[in-house]
C-alpha positions in Angstrom: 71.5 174.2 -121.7 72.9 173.8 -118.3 76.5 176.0 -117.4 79.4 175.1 -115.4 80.0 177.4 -113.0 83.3 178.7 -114.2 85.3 181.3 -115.0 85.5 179.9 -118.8 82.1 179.9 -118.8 81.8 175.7 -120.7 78.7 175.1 -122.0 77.1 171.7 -120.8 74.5 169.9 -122.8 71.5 168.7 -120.9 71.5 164.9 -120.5 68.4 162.1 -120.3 70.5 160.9 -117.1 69.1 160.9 -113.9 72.0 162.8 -112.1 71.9 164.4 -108.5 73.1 168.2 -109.0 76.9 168.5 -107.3 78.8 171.6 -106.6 82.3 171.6 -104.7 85.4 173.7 -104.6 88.6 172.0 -107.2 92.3 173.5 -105.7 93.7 173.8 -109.5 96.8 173.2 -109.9 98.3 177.0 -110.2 96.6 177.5 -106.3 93.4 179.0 -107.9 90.5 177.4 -106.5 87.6 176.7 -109.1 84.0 176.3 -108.2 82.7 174.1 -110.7 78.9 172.7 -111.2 78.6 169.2 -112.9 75.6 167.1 -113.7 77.2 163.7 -115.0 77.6 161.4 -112.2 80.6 159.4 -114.3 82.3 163.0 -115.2 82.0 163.7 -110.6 83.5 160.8 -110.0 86.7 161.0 -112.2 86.7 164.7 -111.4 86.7 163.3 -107.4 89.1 160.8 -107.9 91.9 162.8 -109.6 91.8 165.8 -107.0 91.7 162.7 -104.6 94.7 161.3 -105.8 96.5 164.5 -106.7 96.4 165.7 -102.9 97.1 162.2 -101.6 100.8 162.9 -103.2 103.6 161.6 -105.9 102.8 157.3 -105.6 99.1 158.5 -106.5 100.1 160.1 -110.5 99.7 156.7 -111.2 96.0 156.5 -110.1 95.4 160.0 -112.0 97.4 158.8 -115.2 94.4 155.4 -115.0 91.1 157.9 -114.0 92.2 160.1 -117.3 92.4 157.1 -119.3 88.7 155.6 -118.0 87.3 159.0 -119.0 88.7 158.9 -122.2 87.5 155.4 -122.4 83.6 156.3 -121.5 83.8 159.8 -123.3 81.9 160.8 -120.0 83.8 164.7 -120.6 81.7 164.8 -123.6 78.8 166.0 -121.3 80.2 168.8 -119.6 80.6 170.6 -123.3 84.8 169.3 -122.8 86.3 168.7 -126.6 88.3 165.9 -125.6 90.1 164.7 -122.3 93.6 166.8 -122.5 90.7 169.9 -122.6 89.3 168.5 -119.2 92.3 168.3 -118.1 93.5 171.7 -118.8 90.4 173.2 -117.7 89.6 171.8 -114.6 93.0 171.0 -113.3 95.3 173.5 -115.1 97.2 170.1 -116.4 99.2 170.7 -119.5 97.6 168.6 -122.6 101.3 167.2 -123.3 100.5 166.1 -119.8 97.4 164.3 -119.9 98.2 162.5 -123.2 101.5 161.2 -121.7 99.4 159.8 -118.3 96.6 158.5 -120.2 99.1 157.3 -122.9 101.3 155.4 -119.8 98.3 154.2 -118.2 96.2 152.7 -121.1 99.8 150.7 -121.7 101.2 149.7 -118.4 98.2 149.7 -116.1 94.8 147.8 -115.0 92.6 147.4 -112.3 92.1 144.2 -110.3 88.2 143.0 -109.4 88.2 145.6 -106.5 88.7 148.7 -109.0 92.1 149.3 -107.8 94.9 150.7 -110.0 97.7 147.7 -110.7 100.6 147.0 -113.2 99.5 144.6 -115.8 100.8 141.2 -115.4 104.9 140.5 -115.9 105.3 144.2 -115.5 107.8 145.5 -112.4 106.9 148.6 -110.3 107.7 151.3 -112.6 107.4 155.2 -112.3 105.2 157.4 -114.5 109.0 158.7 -115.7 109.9 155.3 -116.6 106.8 154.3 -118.6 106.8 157.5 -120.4 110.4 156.4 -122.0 109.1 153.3 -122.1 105.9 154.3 -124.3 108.2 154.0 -127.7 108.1 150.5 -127.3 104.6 150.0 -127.2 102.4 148.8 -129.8 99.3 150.2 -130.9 98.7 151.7 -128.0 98.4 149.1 -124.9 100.5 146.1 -126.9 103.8 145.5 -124.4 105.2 142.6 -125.7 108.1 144.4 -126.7 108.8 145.8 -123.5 108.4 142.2 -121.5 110.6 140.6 -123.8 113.2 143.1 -123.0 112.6 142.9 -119.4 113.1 139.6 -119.8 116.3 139.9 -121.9 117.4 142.2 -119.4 118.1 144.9 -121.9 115.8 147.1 -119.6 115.2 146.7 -115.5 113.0 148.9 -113.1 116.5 149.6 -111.2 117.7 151.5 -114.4 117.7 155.8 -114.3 115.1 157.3 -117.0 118.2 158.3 -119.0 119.1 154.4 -119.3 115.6 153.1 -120.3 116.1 156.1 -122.7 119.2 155.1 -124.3 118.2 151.5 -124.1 115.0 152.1 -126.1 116.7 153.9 -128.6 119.1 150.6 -129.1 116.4 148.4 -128.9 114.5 150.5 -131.9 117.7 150.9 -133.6 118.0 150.6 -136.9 120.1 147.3 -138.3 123.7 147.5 -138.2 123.8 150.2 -135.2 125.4 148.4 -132.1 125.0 149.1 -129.1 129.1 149.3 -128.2 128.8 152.5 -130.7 125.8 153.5 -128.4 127.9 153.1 -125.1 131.2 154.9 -126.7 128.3 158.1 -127.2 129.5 161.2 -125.1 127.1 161.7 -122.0 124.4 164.9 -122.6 126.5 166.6 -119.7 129.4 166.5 -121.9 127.7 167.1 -125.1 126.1 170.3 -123.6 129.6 171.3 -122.4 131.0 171.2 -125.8 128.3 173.1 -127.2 129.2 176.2 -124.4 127.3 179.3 -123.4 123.7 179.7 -125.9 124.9 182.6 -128.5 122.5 182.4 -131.8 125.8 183.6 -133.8 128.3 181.5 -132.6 126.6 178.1 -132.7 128.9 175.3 -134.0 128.7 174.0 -137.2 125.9 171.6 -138.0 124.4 172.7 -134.3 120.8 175.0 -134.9 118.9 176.5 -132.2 116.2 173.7 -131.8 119.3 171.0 -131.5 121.1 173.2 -129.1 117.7 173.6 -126.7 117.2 169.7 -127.0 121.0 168.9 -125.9 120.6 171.2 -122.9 117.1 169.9 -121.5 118.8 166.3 -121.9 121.6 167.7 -120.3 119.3 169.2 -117.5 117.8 165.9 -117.4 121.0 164.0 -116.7 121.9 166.6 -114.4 118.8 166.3 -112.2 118.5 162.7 -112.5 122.4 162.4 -110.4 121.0 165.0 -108.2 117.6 162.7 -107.0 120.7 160.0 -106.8 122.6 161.8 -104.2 119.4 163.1 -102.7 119.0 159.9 -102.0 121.5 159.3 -99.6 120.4 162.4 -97.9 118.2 162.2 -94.9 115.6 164.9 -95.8 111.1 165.1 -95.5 109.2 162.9 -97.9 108.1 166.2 -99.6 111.3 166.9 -101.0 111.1 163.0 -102.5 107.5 163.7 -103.5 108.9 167.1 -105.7 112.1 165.8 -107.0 109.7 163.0 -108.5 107.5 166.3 -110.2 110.5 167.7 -111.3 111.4 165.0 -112.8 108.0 164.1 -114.5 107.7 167.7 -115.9 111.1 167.4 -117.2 110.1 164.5 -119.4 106.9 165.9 -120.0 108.6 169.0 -121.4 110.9 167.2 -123.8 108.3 164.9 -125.1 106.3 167.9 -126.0 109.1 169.5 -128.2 109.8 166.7 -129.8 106.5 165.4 -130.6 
């Protein structure tokens, strides 16, 4: 039985495959670096690809979102002793498993490849970000069926222009059940206000009807909100394409973090 080299120690089973022995260094995610020993040619190149993309910036977590749904796809994480792809992810690249289920989850829907291998939107779909996709993954069908979402691209219900908050509240109209218009939807207080209401956190003094878990879930909406009218303004700012690049990261995590609690 063959090891990574690792400080987690995964086991690897041995495999009939032909593979030539690779060992390199993986930056993880936290700043640790990682030297990891695989022997699956299919489980190198995804590995490659994602730590490829990752450094190459932001545009490219569209790329990585696609590579984690390919592995998933051709089970190729199977062979380094890896449980399923969210464990990959986690191990090798310090990627939150709420993470990688959201990327593969976005990709498997919105995304393809065209006959040169490289990562495109599936046909009729506009240029959307990983943060719009993930609000948009409600409307999806078993998995990779977006009918729903091109009809209301179509309808103009939903555009690519629109803030994550809009595509949020649009998809909640849209999968609203009958007899709930959407003029009740618009005459809803914003989450800045709704936080406001609710005042400073004290576990005692909570208003009525208004628990701990609700207030957390007002507030990160809130935060949400918040930021998203800050990457607005920001964008009338002349500033380095880093700062883009995090505000896009803060943004994703954000989502990320709020799809994970309410899961």
């Amino acid at each position: 039985m063959r090891t990574n080299v690792e400080n987690t120690n995964v086991q690897t089973e041995q495999t009939e495959q032909k593979a030539e022995l690779v060992s390199y260094d993986v930056v993880a995610m936290n700043g640790n670096k990682k030297e990891l020993t695989f022997y699956n040619t299919d489980l190198i190149r995804h590995t490659q690809s994602i730590q490829k993309y990752r450094d190459a910036g932001n545009l490219a977590i569209l790329a990585i979102a696609h590579e984690f749904d390919a592995m998933d796809k051709d089970k190729s994480y199977e062979t380094a002793g890896f449980k399923t792809v969210a464990d990959f992810g986690r191990i090798v690249f310090d990627y939150k498993p709420a993470t990688v289920s959201l990327y593969l989850r976005s990709a498997r829907a919105f995304l393809t490849e065209d006959e040169n291998g490289n990562v495109q939107y599936k046909p009729n779909l506009p240029k959307l970000t990983v943060g719009q996709m993930i609000e948009l993954l409600p409307l999806v069908k078993d998995g990779e069926d977006i009918t729903p979402v091109i009809d209301a691209l179509k309808s103009g219900e939903i555009n690519c222009q629109m803030s994550t908050k809009a595509i949020r509240d649009a998809v909640s109209s849209i999968r609203a059940i009958p007899g709930k218009t959407k003029d009740n939807d618009k005459s809803d207080k914003s989450d800045l206000a709704k936080a406001d209401k609710l005042g400073e956190y004290d576990k005692d003094k909570l208003p009525k009807n208004t628990t701990p878990e609700s207030y957390a879930k007002t507030n990160l909406d809130a935060s949400i909100e918040a930021f998203e009218n800050y990457a607005k303004a920001m964008a009338d700012v002349e500033h380095e394409e880093t700062v883009s690049s995090k505000i896009d990261e803060v943004m994703t995590k954000l989502q990320e973090l709020r799809a994970e609690l309410t899961k």
